[in-house]
C-alpha positions as CSV (number, residue, x, y, z in Angstrom):
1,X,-185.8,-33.1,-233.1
2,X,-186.7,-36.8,-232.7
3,X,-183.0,-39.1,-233.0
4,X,-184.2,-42.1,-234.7
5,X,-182.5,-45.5,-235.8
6,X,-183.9,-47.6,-238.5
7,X,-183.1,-51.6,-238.5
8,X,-184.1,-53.1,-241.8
9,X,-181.9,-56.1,-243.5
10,X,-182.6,-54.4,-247.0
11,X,-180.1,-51.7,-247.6
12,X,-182.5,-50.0,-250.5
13,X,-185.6,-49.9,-247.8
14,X,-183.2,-48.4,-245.6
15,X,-182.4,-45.5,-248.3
16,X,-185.9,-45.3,-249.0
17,X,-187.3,-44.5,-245.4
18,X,-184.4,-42.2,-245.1
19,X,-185.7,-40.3,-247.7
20,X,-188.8,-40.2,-247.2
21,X,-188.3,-39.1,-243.4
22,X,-186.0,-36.3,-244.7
23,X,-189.2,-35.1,-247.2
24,X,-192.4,-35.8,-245.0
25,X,-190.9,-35.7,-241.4
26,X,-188.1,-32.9,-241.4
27,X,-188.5,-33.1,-237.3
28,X,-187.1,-36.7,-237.2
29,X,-183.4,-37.1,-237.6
30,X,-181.8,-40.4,-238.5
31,X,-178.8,-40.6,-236.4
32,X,-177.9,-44.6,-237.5
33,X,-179.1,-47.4,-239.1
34,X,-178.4,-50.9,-240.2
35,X,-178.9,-53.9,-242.3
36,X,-177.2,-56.1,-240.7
37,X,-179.5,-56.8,-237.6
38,X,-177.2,-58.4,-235.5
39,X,-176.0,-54.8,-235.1
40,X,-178.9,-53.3,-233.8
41,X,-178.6,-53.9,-230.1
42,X,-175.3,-51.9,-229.8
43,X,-176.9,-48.7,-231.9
44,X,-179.9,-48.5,-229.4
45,X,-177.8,-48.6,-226.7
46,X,-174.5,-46.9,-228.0
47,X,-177.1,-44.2,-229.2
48,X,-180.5,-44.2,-226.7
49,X,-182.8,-43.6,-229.8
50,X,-186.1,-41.5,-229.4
51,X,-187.7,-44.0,-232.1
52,X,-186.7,-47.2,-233.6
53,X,-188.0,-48.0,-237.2
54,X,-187.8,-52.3,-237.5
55,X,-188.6,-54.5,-240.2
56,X,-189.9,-58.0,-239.1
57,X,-189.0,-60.8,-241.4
58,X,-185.2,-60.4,-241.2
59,X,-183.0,-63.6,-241.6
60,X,-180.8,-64.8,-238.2
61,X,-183.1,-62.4,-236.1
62,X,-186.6,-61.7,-235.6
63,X,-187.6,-58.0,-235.3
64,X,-190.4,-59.1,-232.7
65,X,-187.7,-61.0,-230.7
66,X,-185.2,-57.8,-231.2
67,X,-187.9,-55.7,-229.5
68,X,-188.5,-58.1,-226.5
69,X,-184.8,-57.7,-225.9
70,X,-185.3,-54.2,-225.0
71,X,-188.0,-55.3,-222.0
72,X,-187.3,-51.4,-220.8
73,X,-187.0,-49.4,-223.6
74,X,-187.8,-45.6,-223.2
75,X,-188.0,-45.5,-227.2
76,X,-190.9,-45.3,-229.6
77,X,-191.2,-48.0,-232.1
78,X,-192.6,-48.7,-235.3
79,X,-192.9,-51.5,-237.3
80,X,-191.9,-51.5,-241.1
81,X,-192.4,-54.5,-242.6
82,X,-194.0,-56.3,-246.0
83,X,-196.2,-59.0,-244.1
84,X,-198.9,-57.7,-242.3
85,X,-199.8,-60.9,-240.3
86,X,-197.4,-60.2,-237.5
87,X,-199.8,-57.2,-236.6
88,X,-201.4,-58.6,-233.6
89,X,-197.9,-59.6,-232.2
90,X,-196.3,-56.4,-232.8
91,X,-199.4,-54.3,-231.5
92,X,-198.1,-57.0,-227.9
93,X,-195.0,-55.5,-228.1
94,X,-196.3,-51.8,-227.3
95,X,-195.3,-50.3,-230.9
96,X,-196.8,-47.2,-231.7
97,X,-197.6,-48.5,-235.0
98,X,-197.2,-50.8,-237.8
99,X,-196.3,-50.1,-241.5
100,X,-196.2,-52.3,-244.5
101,X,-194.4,-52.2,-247.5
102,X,-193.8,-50.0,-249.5
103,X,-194.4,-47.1,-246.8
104,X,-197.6,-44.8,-247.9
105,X,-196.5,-41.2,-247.2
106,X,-199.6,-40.6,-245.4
107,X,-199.1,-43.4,-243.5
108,X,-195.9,-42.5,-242.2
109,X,-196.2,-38.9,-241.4
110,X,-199.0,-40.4,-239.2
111,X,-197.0,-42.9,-237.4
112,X,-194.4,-40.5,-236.6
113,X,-197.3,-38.3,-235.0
114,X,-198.1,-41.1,-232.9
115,X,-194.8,-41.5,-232.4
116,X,-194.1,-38.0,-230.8
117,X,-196.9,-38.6,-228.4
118,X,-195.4,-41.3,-226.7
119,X,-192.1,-40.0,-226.9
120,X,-193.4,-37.0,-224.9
121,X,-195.0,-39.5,-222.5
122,X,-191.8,-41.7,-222.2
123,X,-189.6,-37.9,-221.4
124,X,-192.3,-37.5,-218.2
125,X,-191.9,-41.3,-216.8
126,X,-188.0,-40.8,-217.9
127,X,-187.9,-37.5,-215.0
128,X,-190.3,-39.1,-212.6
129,X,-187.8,-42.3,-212.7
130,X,-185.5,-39.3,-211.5
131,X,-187.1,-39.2,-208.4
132,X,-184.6,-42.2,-206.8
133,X,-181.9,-39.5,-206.9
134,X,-183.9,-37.1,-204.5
135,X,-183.7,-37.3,-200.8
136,X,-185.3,-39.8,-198.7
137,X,-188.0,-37.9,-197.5
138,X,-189.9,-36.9,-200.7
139,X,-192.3,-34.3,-201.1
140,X,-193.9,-36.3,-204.8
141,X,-197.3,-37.8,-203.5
142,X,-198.4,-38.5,-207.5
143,X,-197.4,-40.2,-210.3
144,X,-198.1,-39.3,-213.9
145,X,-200.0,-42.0,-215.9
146,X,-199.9,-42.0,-219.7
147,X,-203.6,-42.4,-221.5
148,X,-204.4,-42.4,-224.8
149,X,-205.7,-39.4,-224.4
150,X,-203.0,-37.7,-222.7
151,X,-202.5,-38.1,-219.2
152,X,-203.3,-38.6,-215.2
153,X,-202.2,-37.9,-212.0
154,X,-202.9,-40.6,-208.9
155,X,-201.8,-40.1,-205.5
156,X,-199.5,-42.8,-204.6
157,X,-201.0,-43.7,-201.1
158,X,-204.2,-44.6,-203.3
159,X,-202.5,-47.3,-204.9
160,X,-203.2,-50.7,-203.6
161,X,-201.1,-52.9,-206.4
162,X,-199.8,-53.1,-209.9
163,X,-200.8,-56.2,-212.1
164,X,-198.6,-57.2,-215.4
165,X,-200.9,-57.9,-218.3
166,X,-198.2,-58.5,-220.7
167,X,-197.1,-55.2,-221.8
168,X,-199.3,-53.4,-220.1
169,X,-199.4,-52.6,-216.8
170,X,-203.1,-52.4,-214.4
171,X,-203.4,-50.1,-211.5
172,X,-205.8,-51.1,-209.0
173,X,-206.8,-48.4,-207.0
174,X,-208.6,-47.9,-203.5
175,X,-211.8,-46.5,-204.6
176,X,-211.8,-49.8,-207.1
177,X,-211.1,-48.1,-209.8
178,X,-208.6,-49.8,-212.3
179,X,-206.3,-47.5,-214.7
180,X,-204.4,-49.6,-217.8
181,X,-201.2,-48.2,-219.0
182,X,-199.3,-49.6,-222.1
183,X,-195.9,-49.7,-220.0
184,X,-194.5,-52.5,-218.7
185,X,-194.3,-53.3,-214.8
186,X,-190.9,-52.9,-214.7
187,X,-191.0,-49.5,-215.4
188,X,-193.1,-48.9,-212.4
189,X,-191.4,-51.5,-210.2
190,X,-188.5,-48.8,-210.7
191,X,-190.5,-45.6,-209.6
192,X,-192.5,-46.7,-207.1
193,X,-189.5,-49.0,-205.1
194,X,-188.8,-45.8,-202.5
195,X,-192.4,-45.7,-201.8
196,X,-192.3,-48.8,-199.8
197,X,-193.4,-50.6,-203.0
198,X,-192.3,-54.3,-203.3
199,X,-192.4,-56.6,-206.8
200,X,-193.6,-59.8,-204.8
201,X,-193.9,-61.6,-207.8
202,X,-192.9,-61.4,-211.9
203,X,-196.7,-60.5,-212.5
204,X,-196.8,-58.2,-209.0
205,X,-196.2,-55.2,-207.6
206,X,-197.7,-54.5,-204.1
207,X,-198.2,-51.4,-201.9
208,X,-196.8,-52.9,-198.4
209,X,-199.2,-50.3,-196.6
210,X,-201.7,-52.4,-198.1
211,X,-201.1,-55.9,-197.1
212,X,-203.6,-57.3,-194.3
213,X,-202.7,-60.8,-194.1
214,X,-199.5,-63.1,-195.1
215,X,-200.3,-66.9,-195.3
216,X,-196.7,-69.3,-195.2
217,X,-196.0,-71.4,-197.8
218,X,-192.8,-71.9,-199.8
219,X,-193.2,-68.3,-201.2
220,X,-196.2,-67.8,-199.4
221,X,-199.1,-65.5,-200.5
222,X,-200.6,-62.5,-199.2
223,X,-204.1,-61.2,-199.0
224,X,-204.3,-56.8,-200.1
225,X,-206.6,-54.9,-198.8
226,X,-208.7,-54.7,-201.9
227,X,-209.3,-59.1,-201.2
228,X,-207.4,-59.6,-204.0
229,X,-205.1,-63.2,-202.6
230,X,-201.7,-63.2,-204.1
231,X,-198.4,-65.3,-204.6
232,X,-195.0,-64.3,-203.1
233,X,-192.6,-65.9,-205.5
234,X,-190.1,-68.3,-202.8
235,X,-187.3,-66.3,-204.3
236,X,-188.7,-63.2,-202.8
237,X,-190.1,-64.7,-199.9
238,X,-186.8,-63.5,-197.4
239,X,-186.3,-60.1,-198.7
240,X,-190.5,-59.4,-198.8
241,X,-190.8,-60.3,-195.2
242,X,-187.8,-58.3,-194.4
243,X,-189.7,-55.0,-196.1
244,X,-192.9,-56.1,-194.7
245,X,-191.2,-56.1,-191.1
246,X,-190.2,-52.3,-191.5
247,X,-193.4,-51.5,-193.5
């Protein structure tokens, strides 16, 4: 069963996605919901939704700005809305999809689809996140990337660095390859930290096993083994060369 919310200022679309969740998509549950948006915050995290149904165009808050407030959700979300030209925003915002007013049927039971596919995805980065509680020495030498397709395994060691592109998240790997995954870095930052992974910058995340050079400056930057020449934000400058030093 997927617990769902639904955040929408007008009480009768509210009613209406209700119902038609109860008819077309028996498997999703809808365990609170809202018109007033200012509430919405304390549901998702009083309740840890599986999927979040927003509506846009809401007065006092912006659903797009509600979403960015959750930069590490482990939710699915879908857009309901009666303008369509906040697509390309929402599509930013890693929503599974986008549906406009009134709801086709169709339409829905397809975005809920969706939505169970990257619900199942979020469960496997939710247990590999898991892996902090384990003992120092780990035996996990991959991590699980979700595709659209479904998903992949890379060996950690073969990871040079992770790059934010928004949120998305590139993996640049040691054979050159690049991997994009619509997950944000800080989601990664989290899993990889034990692995003596360091976020060197808002936009970084660095393999230290892969550093070859460190150039001073106020933050300094660093040069990875794959060329690539990048900033240390000065913030992170002390506690970098601290890691680097036991590296």
């Amino acid at each position: 069963m997927i617990n769902a919310i639904i955040i929408d200022d007008e009480p009768k679309s509210v009613q209406l996605l209700k119902n038609m969740l109860r008819i077309c998509c028996p498997n999703v549950s809808v365990i609170a919901d809202t018109s007033i948006p200012e509430e919405a915050y304390r549901l998702v995290n009083n309740h840890h939704p599986d999927l979040l149904f927003l509506d846009i165009d809401m007065p006092g808050t912006n659903g797009l700005d509600l979403a960015a407030s959750f930069p590490d959700h482990m939710f699915a979300l879908i857009y309901v809305t009666a303008y369509d030209h906040y697509a390309m925003k929402a599509i930013r915002t890693n929503a599974v999809d986008y549906l406009l007013k009134p709801v086709n049927e169709k339409e829905l039971v397809i975005a809920v689809m969706k939505a169970e596919k990257r619900i199942e995805e979020n469960k496997i980065l939710n247990a590999q996140s898991s892996i902090k509680n384990l003992p120092a020495v780990s035996t996990i030498t991959k991590i699980a990337l979700p595709l659209s397709d479904g998903l992949t395994l890379v060996d950690i060691d073969k990871i040079i660095r992770c790059q934010s592109d928004g949120s998305y998240t590139v993996f640049h790997l040691s054979d050159g390859n690049t991997i994009m995954v619509s997950y944000n870095i800080g989601e990664y930052e989290k899993q990889l930290n034990q692995f003596r992974f360091f976020r060197i910058h808002h936009s970084h995340l660095i393999n230290l096993r892969n550093v070859v050079k460190y150039k001073k400056g106020r933050g300094g930057t660093v040069i990875m083994s794959d060329g690539a020449e990048l900033d240390v934000s000065a913030r992170k400058k002390d506690e970098f060369l601290e890691r680097l030093s036991g590296s």
